[in-house]
SENUMAR-383155 format. One record per residue (C-alpha): residue number from 1; z negated, y negated, x. Coordinates in Angstrom, 2 decimals. Each point is the difference from the previous one (the first is absolute). Last residue first. Example, Ala and Ser with C-alpha at 12.3 -4.5 7.8 and 13.67 -1.06 7.14 Angstrom:
BEGIN
TIZA/2/-7.14/1.06/13.67
TIZA/1/-0.66/3.44/-1.37
This chain:
BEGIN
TIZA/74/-6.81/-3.98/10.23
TIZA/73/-2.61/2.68/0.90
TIZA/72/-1.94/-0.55/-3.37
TIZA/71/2.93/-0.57/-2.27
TIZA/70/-1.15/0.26/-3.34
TIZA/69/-3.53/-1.13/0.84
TIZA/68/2.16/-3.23/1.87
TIZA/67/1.93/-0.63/-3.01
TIZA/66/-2.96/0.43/-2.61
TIZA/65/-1.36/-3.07/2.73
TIZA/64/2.57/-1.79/-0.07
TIZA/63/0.20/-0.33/-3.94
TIZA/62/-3.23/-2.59/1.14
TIZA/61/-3.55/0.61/-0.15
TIZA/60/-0.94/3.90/0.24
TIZA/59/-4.17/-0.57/1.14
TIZA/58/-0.60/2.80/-2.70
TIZA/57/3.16/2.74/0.63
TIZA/56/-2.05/1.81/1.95
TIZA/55/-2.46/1.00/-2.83
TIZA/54/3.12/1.81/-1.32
TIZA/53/0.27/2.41/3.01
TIZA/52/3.01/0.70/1.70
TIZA/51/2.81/2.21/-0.49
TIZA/50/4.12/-0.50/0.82
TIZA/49/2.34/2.66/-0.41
TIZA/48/2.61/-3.12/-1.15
TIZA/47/0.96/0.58/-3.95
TIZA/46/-2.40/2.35/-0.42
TIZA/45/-3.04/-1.07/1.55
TIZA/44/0.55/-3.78/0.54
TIZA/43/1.80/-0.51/-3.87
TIZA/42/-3.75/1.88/-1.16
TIZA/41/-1.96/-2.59/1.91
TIZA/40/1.77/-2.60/-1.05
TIZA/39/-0.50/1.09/-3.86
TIZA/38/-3.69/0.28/0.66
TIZA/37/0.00/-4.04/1.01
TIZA/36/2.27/-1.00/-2.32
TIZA/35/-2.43/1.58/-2.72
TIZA/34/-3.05/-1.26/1.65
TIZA/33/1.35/-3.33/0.45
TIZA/32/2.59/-2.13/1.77
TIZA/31/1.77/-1.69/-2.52
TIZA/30/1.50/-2.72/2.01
TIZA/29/-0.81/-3.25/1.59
TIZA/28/-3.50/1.34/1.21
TIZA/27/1.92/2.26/2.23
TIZA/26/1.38/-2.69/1.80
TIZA/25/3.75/0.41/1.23
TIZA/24/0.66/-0.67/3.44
TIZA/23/1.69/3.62/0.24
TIZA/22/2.50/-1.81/-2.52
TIZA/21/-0.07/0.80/-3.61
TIZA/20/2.69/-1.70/-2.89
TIZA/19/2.99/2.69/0.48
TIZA/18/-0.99/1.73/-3.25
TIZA/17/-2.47/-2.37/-2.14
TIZA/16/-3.98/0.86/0.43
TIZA/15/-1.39/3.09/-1.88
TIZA/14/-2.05/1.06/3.18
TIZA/13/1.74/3.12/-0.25
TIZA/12/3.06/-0.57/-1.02
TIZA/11/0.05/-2.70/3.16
TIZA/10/-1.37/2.75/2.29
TIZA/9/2.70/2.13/-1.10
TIZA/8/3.01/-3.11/1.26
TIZA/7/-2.33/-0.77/2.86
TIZA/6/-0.01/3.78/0.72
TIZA/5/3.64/0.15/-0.06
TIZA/4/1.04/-2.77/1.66
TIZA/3/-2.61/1.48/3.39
TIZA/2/2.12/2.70/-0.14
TIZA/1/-0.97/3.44/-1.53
């Protein structure tokens, strides 16, 4: 999945207008609750092979930072 492609989920997700998120984004600009935050998770494990633990997500500020936990070596 390219980076595109996960801003264009992570958009769905966080119920913001397709093409509208930058890695700038703030997550306090966008629907980033429990629900968004359980449906990243799932889009990390099967959609990437990705797992890490909710509680991690906590100090997750910007669209950046869902970036980054998708792409931990990038």
């Amino acid at each position: 999945m390219t980076q595109d492609e996960l801003l264009t989920e992570l958009a769905d997700i966080l119920n913001a207008p397709a093409g509208s998120l930058t890695p700038e984004t703030p997550l306090d600009t966008v629907t980033w609750d429990s629900m968004a935050l359980l449906a990243f998770l799932a889009l990390l494990r099967f959609r990437l092979g990705q797992v890490i633990p909710g509680a991690s997500c906590a100090n997750f500020r910007t669209v950046g930072d869902l970036i980054r936990a998708a792409y931990p070596s990038a």
